[in-house]
N, C-alpha and C positions, 0 to 999 in steps of 0.2 A: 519589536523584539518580544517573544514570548515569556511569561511570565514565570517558566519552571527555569530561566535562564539565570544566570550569578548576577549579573549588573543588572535587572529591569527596573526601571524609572517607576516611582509611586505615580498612579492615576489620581483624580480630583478625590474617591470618594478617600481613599488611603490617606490624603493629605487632609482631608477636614474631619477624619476621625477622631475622636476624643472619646476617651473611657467615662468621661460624668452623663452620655446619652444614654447609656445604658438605663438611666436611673427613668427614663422619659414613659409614662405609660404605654404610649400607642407611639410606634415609628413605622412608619411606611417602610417596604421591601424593596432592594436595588433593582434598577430595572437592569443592571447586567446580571443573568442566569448564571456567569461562572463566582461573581462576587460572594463568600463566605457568609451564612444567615448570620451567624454568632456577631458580624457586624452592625448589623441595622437591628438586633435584636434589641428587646426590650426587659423592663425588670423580671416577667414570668417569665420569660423564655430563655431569657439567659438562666436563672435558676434551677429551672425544670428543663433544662434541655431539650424544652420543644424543638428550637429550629433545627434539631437534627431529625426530626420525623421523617423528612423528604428521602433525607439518603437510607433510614430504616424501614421503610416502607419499600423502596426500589428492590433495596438487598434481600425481603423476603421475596419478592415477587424472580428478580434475574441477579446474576453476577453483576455487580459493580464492575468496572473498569475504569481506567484512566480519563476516558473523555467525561464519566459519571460526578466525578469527585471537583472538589470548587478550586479557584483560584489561592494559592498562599497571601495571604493580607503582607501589604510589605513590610509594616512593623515587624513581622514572626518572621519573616527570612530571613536565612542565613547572612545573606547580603548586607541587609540594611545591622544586622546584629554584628555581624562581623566588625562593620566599619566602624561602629558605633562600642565596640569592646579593644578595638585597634586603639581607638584615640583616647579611651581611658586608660589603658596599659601603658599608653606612650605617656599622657599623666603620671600616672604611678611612677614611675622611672623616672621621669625629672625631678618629680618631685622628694622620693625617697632613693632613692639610689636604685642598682640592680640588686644589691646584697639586701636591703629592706623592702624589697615590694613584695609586697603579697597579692596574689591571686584571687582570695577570698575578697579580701577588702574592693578588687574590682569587679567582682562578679556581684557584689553587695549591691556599687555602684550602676551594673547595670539593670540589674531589677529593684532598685530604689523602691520606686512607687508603688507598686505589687506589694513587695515586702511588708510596708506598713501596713496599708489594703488586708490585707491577709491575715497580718498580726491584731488590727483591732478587729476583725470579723470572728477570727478563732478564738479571741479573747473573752469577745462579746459573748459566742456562742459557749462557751464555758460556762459562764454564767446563764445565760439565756437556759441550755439545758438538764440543770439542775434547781434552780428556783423555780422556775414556773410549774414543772412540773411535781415539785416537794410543796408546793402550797395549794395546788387545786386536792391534791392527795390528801393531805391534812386537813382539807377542809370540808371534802370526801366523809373522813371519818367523823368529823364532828357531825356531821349532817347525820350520818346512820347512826349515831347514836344518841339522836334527838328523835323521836316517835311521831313527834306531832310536822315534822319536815316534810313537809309534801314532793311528790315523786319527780312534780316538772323541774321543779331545785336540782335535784342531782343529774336528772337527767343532762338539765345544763352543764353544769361543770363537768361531766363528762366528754360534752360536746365541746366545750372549751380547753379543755386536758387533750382531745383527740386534733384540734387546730394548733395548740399550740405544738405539738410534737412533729405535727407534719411543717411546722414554720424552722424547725430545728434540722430538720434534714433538708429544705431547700438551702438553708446556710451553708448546710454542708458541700449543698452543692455549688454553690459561687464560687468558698472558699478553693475547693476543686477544681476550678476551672480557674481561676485567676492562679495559682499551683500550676496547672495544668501550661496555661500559654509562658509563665515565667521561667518555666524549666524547658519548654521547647525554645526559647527565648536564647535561655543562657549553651543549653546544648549547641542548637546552629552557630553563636556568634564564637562561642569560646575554639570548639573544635573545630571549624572552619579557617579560622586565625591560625589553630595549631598547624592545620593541614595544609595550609596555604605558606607557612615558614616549614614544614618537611620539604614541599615541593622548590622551596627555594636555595635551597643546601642539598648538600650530600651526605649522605649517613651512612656511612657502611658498616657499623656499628649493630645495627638493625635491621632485621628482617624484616620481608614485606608482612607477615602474618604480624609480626610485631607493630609494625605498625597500624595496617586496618584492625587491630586489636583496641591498639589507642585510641583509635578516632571514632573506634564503632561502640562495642561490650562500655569501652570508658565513659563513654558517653550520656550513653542510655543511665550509666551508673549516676553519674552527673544531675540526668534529669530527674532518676527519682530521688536522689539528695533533695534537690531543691521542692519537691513536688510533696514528698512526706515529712521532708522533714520541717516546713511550714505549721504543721498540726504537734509539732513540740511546742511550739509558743501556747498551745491551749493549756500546759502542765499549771501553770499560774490561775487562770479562770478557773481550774477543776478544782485546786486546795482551796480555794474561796467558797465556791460556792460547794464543795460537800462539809465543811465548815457550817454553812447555813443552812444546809439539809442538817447536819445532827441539831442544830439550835432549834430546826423546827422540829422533825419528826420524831428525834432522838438517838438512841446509841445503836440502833437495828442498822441505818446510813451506811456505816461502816462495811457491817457485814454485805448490803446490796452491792454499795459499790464496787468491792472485792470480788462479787460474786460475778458484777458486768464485766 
């Protein structure tokens, strides 16, 4: 059965996937050419989105096409999301009735794990990018205005101010991609479910623009909900840690941070 088809069966690597390999320094590459990199990627490459080099690389050189582009992982299909947002909805509904169930609450439930994921990485990174760089800064200054400081001194914490900033935007980018698959996640499962009960009824209620309205524009709407609005949870990590920018640097903080 081909794999852009609604029902395809997950393959071995789909079934032995697990999101903690990620963490794995060095992982060997699938030997099937259509299998997804972002699968067997590893911690820099999932961050730094190397394993997309191959298809940026293609795309300067000729058009991409359909036979160019990788396999959908069965976790992110619509299919497997679908079925797997059907039987928590049919949860919800037993469990609270039709008049109490919320939608929220199960779309909560199907990106559970992501969600936390997310939440403590955006939290972390809150902090992460405001302390580190309020104390090499501070300590910056104390060094220039010490005479007898020798030059390799600063030069380091320079160099250490210039790592740490670049460790601050690789977060950014996990946290973006783990955003990224949970919102393509909930878009395929939710709107697929929705589409799949239009096609089971009749509506005449509704147009058809109205309806690829729903399934389509709503959708997309759907996944940058889920995809931005992730980096709201950072609002808590930022009043901490610009809190401990003014303790260090003092009442200027304010002004910076207003000014970013």
């Amino acid at each position: 059965m081909s794999r852009y088809t609604e029902g395809y069966e997950p393959d071995g690597e789909d079934k032995s996937y697990q999101g903690w390999k990620h963490l794995i320094p060095f992982r060997s590459d699938s030997k099937n050419p259509k299998t997804l990199p972002l699968i067997t990627a590893g911690p820099l490459s999932y961050a730094t989105g190397v394993w997309l080099n191959k298809l940026i690389f293609q795309s300067n050189k000729n058009e991409l096409t359909q036979d160019d582009l990788y396999d959908t992982p069965w976790r992110d299909s619509a299919s497997c999301n679908m079925n797997m947002f059907e039987r928590i909805w049919d949860d919800e509904v037993s469990r609270y009735g039709k008049e109490k169930s919320s939608v929220v609450r199960a779309v909560y439930k199907l990106i559970r794990p992501r969600f936390f994921v997310a939440a403590f990485l955006i939290i972390f990174l809150s902090l992460y990018a405001v302390i580190g760089p309020a104390y090499f800064l501070q300590t910056l200054l104390k060094l220039n205005e010490d005479p007898e400081t020798g030059v390799g001194i600063k030069i380091l914490y320079i160099i250490c101010l210039a790592v740490w900033t670049n460790g601050a935007t690789q977060l950014q980018n996990v946290i973006f991609s783990v955003g990224n698959l949970a919102g393509t996640r909930v878009r395929g499962g939710v709107f697929s479910a929705v589409f799949k009960k239009i096609l089971s009824q009749r509506i005449q209620s509704k147009s058809a623009g109205e309806l690829i309205n729903l399934c389509a524009v709503d959708g997309q709407r759907l996944y940058l909900a889920i995809l931005y609005g992730i980096f709201g949870l950072g609002c808590v990590g930022a009043v901490f840690g610009g809190l401990y920018s003014v303790y260090l640097l003092g009442p200027w903080v304010p002004v910076a941070l207003s000014s970013f």
